[in-house]
N, C-alpha and C positions, 0 to 999 in steps of 0.2 A: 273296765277296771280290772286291776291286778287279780289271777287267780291262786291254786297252792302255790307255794314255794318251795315245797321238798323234794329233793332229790331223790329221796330215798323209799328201797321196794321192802315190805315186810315177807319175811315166813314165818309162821308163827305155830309155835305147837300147839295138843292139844290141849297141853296144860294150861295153856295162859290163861291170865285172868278175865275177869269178863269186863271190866270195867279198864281198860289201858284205852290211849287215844292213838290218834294213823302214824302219831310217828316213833315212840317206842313201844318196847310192853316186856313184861315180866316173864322167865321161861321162855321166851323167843330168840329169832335169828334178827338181827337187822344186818339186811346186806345196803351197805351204803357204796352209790356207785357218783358219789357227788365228782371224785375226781377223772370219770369219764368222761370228759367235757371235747372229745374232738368232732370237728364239724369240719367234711372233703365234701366241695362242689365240684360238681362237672359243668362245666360253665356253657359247653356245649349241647348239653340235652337239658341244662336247666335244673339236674338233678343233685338234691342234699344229701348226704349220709349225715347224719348226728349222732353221737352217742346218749345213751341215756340221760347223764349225770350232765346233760349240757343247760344251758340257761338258756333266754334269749338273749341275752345279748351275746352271747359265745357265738351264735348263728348268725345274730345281726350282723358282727364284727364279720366273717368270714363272707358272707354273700354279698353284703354291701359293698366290697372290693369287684364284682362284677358286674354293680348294679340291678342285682337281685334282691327278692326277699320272698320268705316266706310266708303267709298267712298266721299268725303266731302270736295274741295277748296283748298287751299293752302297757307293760311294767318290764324292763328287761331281767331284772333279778329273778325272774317265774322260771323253776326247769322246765324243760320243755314234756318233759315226759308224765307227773302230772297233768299239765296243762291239754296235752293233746288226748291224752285217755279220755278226759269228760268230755271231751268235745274240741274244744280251742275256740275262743272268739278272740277276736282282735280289731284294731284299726283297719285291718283289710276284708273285714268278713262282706262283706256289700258286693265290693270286685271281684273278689276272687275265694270268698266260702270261705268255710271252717277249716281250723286246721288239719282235720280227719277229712277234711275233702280235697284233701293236698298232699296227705299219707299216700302213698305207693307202696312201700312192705313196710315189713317188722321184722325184727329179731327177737324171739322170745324164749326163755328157760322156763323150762315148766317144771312141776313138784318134783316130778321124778329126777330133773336134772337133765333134760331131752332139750337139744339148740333147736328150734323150728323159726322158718321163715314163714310168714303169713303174709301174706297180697292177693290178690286178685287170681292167683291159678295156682297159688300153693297154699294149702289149709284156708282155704275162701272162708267157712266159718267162724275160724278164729281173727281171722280181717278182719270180718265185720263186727264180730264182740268189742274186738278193740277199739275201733272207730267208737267209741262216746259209753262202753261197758266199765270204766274205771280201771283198776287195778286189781281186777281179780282172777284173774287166766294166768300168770306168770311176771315175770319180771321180765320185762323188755331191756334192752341190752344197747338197741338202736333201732332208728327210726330213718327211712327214705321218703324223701318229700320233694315236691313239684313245685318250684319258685318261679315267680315270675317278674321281670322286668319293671321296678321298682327303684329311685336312688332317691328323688328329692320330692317330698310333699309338702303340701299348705297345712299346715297345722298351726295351733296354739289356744288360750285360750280369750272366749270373751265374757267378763265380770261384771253383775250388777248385784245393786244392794236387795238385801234377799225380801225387801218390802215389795219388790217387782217380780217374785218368783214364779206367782202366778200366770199374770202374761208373762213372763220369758218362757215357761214351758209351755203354754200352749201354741204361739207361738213357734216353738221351736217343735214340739208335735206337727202341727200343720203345715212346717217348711220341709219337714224328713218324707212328709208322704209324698210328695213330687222329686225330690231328689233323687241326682243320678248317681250309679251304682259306685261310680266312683269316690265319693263319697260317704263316709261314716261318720256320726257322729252320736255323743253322748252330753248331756246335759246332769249338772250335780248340783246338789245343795251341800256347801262345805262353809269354812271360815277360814278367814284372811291371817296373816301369820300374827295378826294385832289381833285376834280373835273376834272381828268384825264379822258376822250372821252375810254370806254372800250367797247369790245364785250364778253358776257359768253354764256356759257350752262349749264344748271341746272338741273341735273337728278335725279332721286329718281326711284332705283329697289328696287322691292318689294318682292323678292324673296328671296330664298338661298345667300347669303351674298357672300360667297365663289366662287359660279360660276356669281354673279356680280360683281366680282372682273375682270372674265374672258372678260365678255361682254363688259362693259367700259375701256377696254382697247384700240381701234379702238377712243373712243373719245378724253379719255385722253393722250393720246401720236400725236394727231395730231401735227402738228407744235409746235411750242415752248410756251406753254403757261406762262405768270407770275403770275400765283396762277393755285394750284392744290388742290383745298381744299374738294375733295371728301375721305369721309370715312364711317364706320357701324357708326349707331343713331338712337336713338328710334322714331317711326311713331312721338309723339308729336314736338321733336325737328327739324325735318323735314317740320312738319307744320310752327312750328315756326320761320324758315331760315329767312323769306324776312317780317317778321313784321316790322321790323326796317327800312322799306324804303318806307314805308307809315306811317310815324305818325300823331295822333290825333294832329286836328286843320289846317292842312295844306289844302291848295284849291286843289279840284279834278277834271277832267274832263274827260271821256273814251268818246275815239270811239272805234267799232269793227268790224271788217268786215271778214265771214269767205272765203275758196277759195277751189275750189278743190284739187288744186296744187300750187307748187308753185315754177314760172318760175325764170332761171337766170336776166330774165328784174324786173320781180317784186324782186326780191332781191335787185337789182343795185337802182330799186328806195325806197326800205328801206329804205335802207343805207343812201344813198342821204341826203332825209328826216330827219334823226335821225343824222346827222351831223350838223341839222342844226335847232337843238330845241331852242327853244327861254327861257328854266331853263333847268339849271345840275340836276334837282330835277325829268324832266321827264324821261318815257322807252318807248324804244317800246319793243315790246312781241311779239314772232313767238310762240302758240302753235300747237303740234301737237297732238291730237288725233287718231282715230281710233280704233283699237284695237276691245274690247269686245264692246264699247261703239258701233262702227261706224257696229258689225253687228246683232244691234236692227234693227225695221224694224220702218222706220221714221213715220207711220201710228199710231204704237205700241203704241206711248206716243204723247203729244201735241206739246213736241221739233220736231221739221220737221227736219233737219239738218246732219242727222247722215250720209249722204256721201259728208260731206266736213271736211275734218277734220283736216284744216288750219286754225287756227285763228290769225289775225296778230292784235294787242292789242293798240292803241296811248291813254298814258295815262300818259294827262299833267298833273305835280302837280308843284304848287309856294306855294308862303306863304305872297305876297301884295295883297289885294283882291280887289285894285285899278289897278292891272293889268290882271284882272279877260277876259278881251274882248279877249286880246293879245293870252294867253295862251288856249283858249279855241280857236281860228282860227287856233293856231298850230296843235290840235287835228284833227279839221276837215278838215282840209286842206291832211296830213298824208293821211286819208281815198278816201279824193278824190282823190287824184293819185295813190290810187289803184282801183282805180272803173273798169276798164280797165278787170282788171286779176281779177277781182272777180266774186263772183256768183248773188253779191245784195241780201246780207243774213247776219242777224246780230245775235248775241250770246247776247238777252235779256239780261240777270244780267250785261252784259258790258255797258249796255247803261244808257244815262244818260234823261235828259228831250230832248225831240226827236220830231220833227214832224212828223205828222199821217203816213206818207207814209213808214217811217221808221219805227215805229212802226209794222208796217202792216207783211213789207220783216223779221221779228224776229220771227213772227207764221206762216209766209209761206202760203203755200197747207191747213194747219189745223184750218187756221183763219175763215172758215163759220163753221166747229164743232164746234168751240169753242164756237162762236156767239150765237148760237142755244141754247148751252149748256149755255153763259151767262145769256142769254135768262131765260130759266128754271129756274136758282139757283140767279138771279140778277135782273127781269125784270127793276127796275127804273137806273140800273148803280148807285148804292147806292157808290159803290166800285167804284171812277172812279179816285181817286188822285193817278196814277197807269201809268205802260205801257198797256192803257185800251182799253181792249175789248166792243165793243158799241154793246149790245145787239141788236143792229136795222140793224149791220152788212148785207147785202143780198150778194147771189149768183151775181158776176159783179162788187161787188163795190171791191172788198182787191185790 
């Protein structure tokens, strides 16, 4: 499911207030780089340039012309530069990893106003802060990335009424643990545009067309589904499936919590939960992971995370911003009754304005490197309108 949506890098001074959110703030710089949106392939090495301020679909649009694509979200309106600081999950994370496992450099501005390149043999430690550290090193400028051989997938989705939610997800638990890498899928509790209570699963194989016809056969024929709207579609249209159930202007709020596993009790209280959202306009979201992505080595990159690779998603959205309190208790509430079955491990770009502690279980294990390293490329927390890293971080305090 869809990550941030901003484009935009904060500097903030030290006046600001303590209470602004990530995307203005009082006494501050907001440098908005939305209209840097260009995206050069090399179609020859496979290799992206993007600019900051790009989306996906900017990148979709450009790579899809050589039957590439990059690993990158699943909502096209997501900038990419968000998206890829937490980490990047996407329709491709199974085949081909996270989008930070597809990064090759960066371009980054730091406080001082210094252009540095980070990759793999130029400032390797700020590489790797960036690979899943947020936005707290500098404002990236642009991004180089490794696309791979991608034009047409199976995707779409399949619908049943949500009195079958139960079997559909466990069910669709039990068919992701054998499934090939080429395939990704997520499963949601939402409602119908008649505001019908529905359960889907939404896949997208990224393979051979033909023998994903084979593989999705085990989902699509389960029980009686009332929409079967899986078919072949180009990478971009795929992207583009679920834009339409996030529109601009509407109030948002994510919780995330990822899990190792996920038990018949944690099921039964999904369910539960998502029977009893407070708008037709929220979801909740079981993704599943793993794959290529889950055998990086969680040390590898700054995302810690890669052996859980559950993420169960509550993400309220309304449209009266007088009922702003209501809707955002629903989210958090969701999360709390699964605290139980989880690992107390959160998937960064899910998250919203957070308290420290929270923040903290999102960098894991990797929160005093990162420190150190904020340390080096940030010492005043210049960068701090953020899910931010405090330079002053010690070994004992995460």
């Amino acid at each position: 499911m869809p990550t941030a949506t901003n484009r935009r890098q904060q500097i903030i001074r030290p006046s600001e207030i303590d209470r602004c959110d990530h995307i203005l703030c009082d006494d501050g710089l907001v440098i908005d780089i939305s209209r840097m949106r260009s995206v050069f392939v090399d179609d020859a090495t496979r290799r992206v340039r993007v600019q900051g301020g790009a989306t996906l679909g900017d990148l979709d649009r450009e790579t899809h012309v050589f039957g590439l694509a990059v690993p990158a979200g699943i909502v096209s309106k997501t900038g990419i530069g968000g998206l890829t600081l937490g980490g990047g999950v996407g329709w491709l994370i199974r085949k081909y990893g996270m989008s930070i496992d597809n990064l090759l450099s960066a371009q980054v501005v730091t406080d001082d106003g210094k252009v540095l390149t980070a990759s793999f043999s130029e400032n390797d430690d700020l590489f790797w802060a960036l690979r899943g550290g947020g936005g707290n090193f500098g404002v990236v400028t642009s991004f180089e990335f490794q696309a791979h051989p991608v034009a047409m997938v199976l995707g779409g989705l399949v619908l049943y009424p949500r009195g079958m939610a139960i079997d559909v997800i466990r069910h669709f638990r039990d068919y992701m643990a054998s499934a090939p890498d080429e395939l990704t899928a997520y499963a949601a509790l939402l409602h119908g545009p008649d505001g019908s209570p529905l359960v889907g699963v939404i896949p997208c194989y990224c393979g051979n067309v033909a023998e994903g016809e084979r593989v999705l056969q085990p989902l699509r024929k389960f029980g009686s589904p009332i929409v079967d709207g899986i078919h072949a579609m180009p990478f971009p249209a795929m992207q583009s499936l679920l834009g339409p159930s996030f529109p601009d202007g509407n109030q948002n709020y994510w919780k995330s919590t990822l899990q190792r596993e996920l038990s018949d009790d944690a099921i039964c209280a999904i369910v539960e939960h998502a029977n009893g959202l407070s708008s037709a306009l929220s979801l909740v979201v079981l993704e599943y992971y793993g794959g290529a992505a889950g055998r990086v080595s969680s040390e590898a990159t700054a995302f810690p995370h890669r052996n859980l690779p559950w993420d169960i998603l509550f993400l309220a959205q309304w449209t009266d911003p007088a009922q702003t309190n209501m809707h955002r208790e629903c989210a958090r509430s969701g999360e709390e009754i699964l605290r139980p079955f989880s690992a107390n491990a959160h998937l960064l770009s899910a998250l919203d304005v957070e308290a420290e502690d929270v923040i903290k279980t999102a960098f894991g294990p990797n929160l005093q490197r990162l420190a150190a390293i904020k340390k080096k490329y940030d010492p005043t927390n210049f960068f701090r309108v953020n899910h931010n890293i405090n330079p002053g971080t010690r070994a004992g305090t995460a």
